[in-house]
N, C-alpha and C positions, 0 to 999 in steps of 0.2 A: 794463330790458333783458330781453330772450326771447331765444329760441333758436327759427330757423326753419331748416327745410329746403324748399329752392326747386327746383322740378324743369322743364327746357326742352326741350319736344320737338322733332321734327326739323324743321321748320316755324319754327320759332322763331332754330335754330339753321343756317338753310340757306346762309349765305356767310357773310362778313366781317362786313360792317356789320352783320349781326341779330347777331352774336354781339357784336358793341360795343354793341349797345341791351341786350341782355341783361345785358351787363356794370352797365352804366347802373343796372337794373335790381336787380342784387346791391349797386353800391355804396349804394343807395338807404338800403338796409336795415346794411347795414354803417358808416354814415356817422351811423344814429337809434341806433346802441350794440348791437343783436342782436349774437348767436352765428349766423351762418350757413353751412351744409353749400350745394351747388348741386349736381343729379344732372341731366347732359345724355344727352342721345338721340343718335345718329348725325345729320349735316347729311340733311334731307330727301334719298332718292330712295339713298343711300349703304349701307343693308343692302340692298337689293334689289340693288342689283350690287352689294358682296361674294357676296351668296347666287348668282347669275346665274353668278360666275365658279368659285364651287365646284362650282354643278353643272358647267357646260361641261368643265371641270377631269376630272371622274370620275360618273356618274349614282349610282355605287353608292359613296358618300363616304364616309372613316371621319366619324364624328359628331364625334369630340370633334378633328377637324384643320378641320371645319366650324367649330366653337366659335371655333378660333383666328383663322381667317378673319373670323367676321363679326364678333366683338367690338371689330375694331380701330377701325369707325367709332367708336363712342364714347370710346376712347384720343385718336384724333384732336380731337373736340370737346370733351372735356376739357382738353386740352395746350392748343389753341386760345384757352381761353375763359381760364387760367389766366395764359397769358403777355398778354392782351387787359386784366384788372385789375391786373396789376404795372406793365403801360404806366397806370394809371390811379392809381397808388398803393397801390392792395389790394392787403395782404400775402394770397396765396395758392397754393397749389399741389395739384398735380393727384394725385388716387389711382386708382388701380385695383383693380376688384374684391377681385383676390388680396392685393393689399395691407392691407386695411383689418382681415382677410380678413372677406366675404361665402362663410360655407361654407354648401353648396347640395348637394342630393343627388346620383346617377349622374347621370340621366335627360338627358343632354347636347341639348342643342337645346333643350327644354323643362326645365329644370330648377327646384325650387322651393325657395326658401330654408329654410335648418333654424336657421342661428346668423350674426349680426353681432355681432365684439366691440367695441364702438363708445368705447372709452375712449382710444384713439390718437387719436381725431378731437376727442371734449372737453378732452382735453390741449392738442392744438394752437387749441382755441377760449379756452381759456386765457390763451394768447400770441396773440392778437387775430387768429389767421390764417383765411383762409375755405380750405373742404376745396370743390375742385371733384371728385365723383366719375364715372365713368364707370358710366350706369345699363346695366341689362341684362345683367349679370354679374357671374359670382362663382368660388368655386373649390371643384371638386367634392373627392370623399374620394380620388380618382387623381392628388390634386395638380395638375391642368388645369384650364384656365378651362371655365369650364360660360355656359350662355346660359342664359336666362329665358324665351326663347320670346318672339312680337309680344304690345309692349306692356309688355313688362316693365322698363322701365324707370319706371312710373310704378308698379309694385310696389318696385323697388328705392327708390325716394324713401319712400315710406309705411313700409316694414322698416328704412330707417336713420333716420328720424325717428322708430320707436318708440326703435330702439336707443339713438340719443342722449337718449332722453324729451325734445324738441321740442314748444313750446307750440303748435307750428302747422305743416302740410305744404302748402305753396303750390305746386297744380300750373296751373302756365303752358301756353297750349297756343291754338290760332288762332283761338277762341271766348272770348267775355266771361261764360262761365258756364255752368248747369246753366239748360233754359227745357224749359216745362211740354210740350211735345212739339218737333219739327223746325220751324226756323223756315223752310225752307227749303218747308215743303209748309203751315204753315199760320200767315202774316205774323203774324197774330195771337196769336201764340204768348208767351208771356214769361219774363223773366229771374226765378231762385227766387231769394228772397234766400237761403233756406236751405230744408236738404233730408235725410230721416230718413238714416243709413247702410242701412237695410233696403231703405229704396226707390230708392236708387241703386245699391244692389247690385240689385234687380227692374230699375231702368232699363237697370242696364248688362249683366245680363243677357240682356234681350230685345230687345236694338238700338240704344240709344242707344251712339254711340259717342266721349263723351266721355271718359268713363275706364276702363280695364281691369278685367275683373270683379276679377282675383286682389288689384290693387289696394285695393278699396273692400270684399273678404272682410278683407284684413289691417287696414284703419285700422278696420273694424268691431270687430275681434277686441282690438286695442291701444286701443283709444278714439283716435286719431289727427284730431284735427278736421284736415279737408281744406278747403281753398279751391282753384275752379277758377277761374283770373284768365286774362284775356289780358296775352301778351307784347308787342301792336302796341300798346296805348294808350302815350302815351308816359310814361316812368317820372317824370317831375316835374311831370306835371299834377295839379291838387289833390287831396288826399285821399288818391292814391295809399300815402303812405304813415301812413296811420293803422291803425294797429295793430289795435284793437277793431273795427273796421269797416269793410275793403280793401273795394274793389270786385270782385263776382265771386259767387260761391255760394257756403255755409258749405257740408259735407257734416258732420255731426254727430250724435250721439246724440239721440234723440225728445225727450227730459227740455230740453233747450235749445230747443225749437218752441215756442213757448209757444200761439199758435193753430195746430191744424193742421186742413187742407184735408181735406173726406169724399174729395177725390180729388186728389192730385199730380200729375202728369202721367198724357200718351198716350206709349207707345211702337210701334213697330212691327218688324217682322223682315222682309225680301222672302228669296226662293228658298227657302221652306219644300213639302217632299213629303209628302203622303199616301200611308201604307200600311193597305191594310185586309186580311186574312187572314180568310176565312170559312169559317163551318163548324167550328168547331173543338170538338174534345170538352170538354165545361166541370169537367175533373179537377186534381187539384194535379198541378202541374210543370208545367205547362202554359206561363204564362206565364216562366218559367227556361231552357225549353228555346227561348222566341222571343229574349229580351233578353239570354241570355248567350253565345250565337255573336254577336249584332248589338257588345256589350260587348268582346268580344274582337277584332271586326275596328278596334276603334276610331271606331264609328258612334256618334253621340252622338244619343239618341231623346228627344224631348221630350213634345210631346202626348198622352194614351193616355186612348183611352176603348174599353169595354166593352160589349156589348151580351147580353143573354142569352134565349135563348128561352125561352117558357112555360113549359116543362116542365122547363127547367135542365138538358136534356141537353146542348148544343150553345150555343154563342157566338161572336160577330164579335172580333176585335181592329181597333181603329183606332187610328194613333199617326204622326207625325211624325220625319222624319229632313231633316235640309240636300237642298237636291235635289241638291247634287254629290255626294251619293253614296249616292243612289236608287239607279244602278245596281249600286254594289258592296253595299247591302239587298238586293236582291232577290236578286242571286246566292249571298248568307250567306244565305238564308231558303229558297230553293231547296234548296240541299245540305243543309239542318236539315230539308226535308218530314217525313221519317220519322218524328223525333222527333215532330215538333209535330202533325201532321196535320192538316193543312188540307186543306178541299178546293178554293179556289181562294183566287188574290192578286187584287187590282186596286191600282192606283196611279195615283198624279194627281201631278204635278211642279207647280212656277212658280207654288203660293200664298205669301199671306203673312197672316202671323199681327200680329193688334194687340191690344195690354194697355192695361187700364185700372189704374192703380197708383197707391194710395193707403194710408198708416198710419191714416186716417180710418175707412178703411171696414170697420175691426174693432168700432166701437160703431155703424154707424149702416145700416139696414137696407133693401132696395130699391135699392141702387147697381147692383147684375146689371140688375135687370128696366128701369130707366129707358136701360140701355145697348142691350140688346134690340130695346125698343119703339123707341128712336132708329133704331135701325139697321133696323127690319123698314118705317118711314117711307121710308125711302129706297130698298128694293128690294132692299139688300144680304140674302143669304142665307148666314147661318153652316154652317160644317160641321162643327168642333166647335168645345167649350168646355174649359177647364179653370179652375179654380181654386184660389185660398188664401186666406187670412188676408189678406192685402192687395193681390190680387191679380188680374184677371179677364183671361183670354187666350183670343181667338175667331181661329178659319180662316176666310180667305174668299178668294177668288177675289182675283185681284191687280188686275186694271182696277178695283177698288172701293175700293182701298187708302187712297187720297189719300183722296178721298171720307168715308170710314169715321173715317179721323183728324181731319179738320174734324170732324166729326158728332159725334163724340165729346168732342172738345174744344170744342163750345160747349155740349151741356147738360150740361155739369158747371159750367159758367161759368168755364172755366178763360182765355178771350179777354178776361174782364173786368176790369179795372185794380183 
């Protein structure tokens, strides 16, 4: 017997009958002897109008009357999915946030978990019952429900499956996995069986939108082995329920890889902006005075490269921000001239950034230059670079994007079986 926490996102749980497959799905697990927790998501399309009707409601909302508003999808699909196993024989019932309690800091709308006291829920596992919880929320130190912000419900699954120390966090969701870039831009793409936490934190940082970064920072930090499975397969087809080896992706600690890849996946990012700042005096505070108005408006900058002239009097900044909000960059960078002093901006909107991400490519040397040379074969031309340890991320122009990603993903051989 294990202890699993199973988590169904909105897609999964978007009417009636997916929430009877999903149930399918719990008893599956519940019927081979586990301890199982289940964290749902709102029914597809259902926070986007609650959110919809709090704005129309007021544009200038208190925050934590928003909390209360949109948390309820998830109460709904909880209550839903609870009374859907009692019709099936599973002893179950439903929790809330505040109940379990999930305490979470102020930061209402985005808030992040600090403490789950998770011995209420092993109790009841105990007495053979499944906890269905409402992901996405928790209860701040004002006593109010708090949000987690998009995607936080696949955070709340990973944080109550440390809590409970859970041998496994199975996140369910409209895909059969973790595959080596978008299968949707290059067919050839494939399903991992398994996959480092570093580099699906890198994947889910730069675009892949399988699982929530904040997610796959916590099951890294707990050691939390994740599985990404689909919810449409059907729950009693074979193998399904094999415990050592479900269908889907492992997400796990390197030490469990036992061969790993010089290169993991392609990922990509679209609506990335360039900003370049020239001219600038090459003195300390320099960079402080550009990044920490951009910091304060809530601009999140990625990119940055440097440039300096001969003499080290004078230097370029070039760096990256989302292009929605190029505009509100420039006008924080405008009003900080003084400080910074530049003597002119330029800016480019509507690229998009692609990574090359792999644990491999920390012992084995030449992975930059064969991506390069791939990509200089084909016409495409870089505008910058960055790198890490496991890491390589190039600018390019966006009509090149798709292109760039096959490109990439065949000399690493990553199309081949």
């Amino acid at each position: 017997m294990a202890r699993i926490v199973m988590k169904f996102g909105g897609t999964s749980v978007a009417d009636l009958d997916r929430i009877r497959n999903v149930a399918r799905h719990v008893k599956r697990e519940v019927d081979a002897g586990h301890d199982v927790a289940v964290v749902v998501s709102a029914m597809a399309g259902k926070t986007n109008e609650l959110v919809g009707w709090t704005r129309g409601a007021s544009a200038m909302h208190d925050a934590r009357e928003y909390d209360a508003v949109v948390a309820s999808g998830e109460q709904v699909t909880s209550g839903l999915l609870a009374i859907t196993l009692q019709d099936m024989g599973v002893n179950a019932r439903s929790w809330q946030g505040w109940q379990i309690p999930i305490r979470t800091d102020s930061a209402h709308g985005a808030a992040r978990i600090l403490e789950i006291d998770g011995s209420d829920l092993i109790r009841r596992f105990g007495e053979g019952q499944v906890a269905v919880v409402a992901g996405f929320q928790g209860l701040g130190p004002d006593n109010r429900i708090a949000t987690l912000g998009r995607g936080g419900s696949d955070t709340s699954a990973v944080a109550i499956a440390a809590a409970v120390k859970a041998d496994r966090c199975d996140i369910y969701t409209d895909v059969d996995g973790v595959y080596t870039t978008d299968p949707r831009i290059e067919p050839k793409a494939r399903r991992m069986k398994k996959i480092a936490f570093e580099e699906m934190l890198e994947m889910a940082s730069l675009g892949a939108k399988v699982l929530q970064v904040r997610s796959v920072e916590l099951a890294m930090v707990h050691k939390v082995r994740t599985f990404v499975r689909s919810s449409f397969e059907d729950p009693d087809a074979p193998g399904m329920d094999d415990f050592a080896n479900p269908p889907g992706t492992l997400i796990c600690d390197e030490d469990e890889i036992v061969e790993q890849e010089v290169v993991t996946g392609i990922a990509y990012a679209k609506d990335e902006a360039q900003i370049s700042l020239r001219r600038l005096a090459d003195r300390p505070g320099v960079s402080a005075a550009i990044f920490g108005p951009l910091a304060e408006a809530h601009i999140n900058v990625d990119m940055i490269v440097q440039n300096i002239s001969e003499d080290g009097s004078r230097t370029d900044m070039t760096f990256t921000v989302p292009t929605g909000d190029l505009d509100k960059a420039l006008t924080v960078l405008d009003a900080a001239k003084p400080a910074i002093g530049f003597d002119a901006v330029q800016s480019e909107p509507g690229l998009v950034k692609v990574s090359v991400i792999g644990i491999g490519m920390r012992s084995h040397a030449g992975v930059a230059a064969t991506a390069f040379r791939a990509l200089a074969e084909k016409g495409i031309n870089i505008k910058a670079i960055t790198t890490s340890e496991i890491k390589i991320s190039i600018l390019i122009d966006s009509p090149y994007a798709e292109l760039a990603v096959r490109t990439l993903h065949s000399v690493y051989g990553l199309d081949k079986s």
